[in-house]
C-alpha positions as CSV (number, residue, x, y, z in Angstrom):
1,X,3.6,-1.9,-2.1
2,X,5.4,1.2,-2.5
3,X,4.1,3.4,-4.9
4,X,5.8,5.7,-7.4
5,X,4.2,8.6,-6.0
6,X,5.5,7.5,-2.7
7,X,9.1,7.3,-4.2
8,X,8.6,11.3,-6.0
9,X,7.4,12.1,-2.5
10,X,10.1,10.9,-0.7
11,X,12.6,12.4,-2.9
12,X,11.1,15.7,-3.5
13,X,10.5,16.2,0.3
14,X,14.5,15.4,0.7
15,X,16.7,19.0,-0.5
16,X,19.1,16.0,-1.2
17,X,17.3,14.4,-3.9
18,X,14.7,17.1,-5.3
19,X,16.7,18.3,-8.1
20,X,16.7,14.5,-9.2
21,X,12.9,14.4,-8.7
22,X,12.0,16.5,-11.3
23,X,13.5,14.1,-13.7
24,X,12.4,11.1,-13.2
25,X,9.5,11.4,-15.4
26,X,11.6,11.9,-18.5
27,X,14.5,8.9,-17.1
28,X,11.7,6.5,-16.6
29,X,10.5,7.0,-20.3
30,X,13.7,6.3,-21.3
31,X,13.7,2.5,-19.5
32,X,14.4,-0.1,-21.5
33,X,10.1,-1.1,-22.2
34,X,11.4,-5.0,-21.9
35,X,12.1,-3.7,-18.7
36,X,8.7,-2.9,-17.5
37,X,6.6,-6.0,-17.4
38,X,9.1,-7.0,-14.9
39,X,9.8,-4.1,-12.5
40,X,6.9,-2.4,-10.8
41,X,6.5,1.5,-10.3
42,X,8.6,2.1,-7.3
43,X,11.2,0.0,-8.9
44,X,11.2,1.6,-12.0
45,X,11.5,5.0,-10.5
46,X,14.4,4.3,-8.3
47,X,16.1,2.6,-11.5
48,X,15.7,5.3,-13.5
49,X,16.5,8.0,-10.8
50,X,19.8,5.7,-10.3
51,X,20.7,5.5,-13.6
52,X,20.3,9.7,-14.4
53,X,22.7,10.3,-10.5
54,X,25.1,7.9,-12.3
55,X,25.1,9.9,-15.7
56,X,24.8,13.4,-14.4
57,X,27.5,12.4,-11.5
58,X,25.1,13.4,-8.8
59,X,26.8,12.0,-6.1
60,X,24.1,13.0,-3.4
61,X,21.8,9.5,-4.4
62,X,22.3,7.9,-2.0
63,X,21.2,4.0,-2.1
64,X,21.2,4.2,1.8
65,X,18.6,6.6,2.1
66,X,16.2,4.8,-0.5
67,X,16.8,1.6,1.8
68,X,15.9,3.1,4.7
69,X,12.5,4.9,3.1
70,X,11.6,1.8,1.6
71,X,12.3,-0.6,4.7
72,X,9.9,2.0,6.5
73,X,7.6,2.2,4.0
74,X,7.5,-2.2,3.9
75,X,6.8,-1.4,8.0
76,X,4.4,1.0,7.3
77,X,2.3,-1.0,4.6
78,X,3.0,-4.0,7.2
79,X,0.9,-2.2,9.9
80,X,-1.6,-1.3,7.5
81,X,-2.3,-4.7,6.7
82,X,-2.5,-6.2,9.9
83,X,-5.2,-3.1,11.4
84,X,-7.3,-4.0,8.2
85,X,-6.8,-8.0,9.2
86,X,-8.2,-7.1,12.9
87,X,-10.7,-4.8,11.8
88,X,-12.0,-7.5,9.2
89,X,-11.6,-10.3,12.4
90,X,-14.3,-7.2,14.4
91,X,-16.7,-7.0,11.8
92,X,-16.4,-10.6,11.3
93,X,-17.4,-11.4,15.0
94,X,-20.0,-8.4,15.1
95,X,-21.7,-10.5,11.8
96,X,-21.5,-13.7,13.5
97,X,-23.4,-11.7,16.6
98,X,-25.7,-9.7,14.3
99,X,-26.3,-13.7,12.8
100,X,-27.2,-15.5,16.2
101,X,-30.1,-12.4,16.8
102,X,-31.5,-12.7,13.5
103,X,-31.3,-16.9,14.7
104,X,-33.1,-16.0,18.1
105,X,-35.7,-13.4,16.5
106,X,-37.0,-15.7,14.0
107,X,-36.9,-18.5,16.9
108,X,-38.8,-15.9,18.8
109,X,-41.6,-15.3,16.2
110,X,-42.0,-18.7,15.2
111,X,-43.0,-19.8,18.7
112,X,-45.4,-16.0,18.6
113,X,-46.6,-17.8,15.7
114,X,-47.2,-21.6,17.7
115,X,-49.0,-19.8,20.3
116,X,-51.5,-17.9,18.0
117,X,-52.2,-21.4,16.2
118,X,-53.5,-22.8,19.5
């Protein structure tokens, strides 16, 4: 998920959009609060940014740019997800391994154990 901090980021590091960044604190506070329950963070943010370029005539928002951010973003969070799914597969297998010497030590000392008794 794409955060709101993410969003501020990507608009405050764009000369574009900075102006707007500063902003967005005060349009988001001014969301309809039906709204909210509904529409997470990043959503809210590019909402209200939207909504203060299309009452301040800021013509530099540009709907493309927020796409492309956020489709790289989805990409990024994608990739994320699937190095924690193959780590967590690793430490999985390494458990199962750690598992099967724990299996063959106590095998191990049980027959110490036989051979003591007789």
């Amino acid at each position: 998920m794409v955060t709101e901090c993410d969003l501020n980021k990507f608009l405050k590091s764009s000369p574009k959009y900075a102006g707007m960044a500063g902003g967005l604190v005060g349009a988001a506070m001014m969301m309809p609060v039906a709204a909210v329950p509904v529409v997470g963070g990043i959503a809210v943010t590019y909402l209200a940014a939207a909504k203060k370029a299309k009452e301040t005539g800021d013509e530099s928002f540009s709907k493309e740019n927020v796409t492309r951010y956020l489709q790289e973003e989805i990409e990024r969070r994608n990739q994320s997800i699937n190095q924690k799914l193959s780590t967590i597969e690793q430490l999985q297998r390494e458990i199962t391994a750690d598992q099967q010497q724990i299996s063959e030590c106590n095998f191990v000392l049980g027959q110490l154990a036989n051979e003591e008794e007789e």
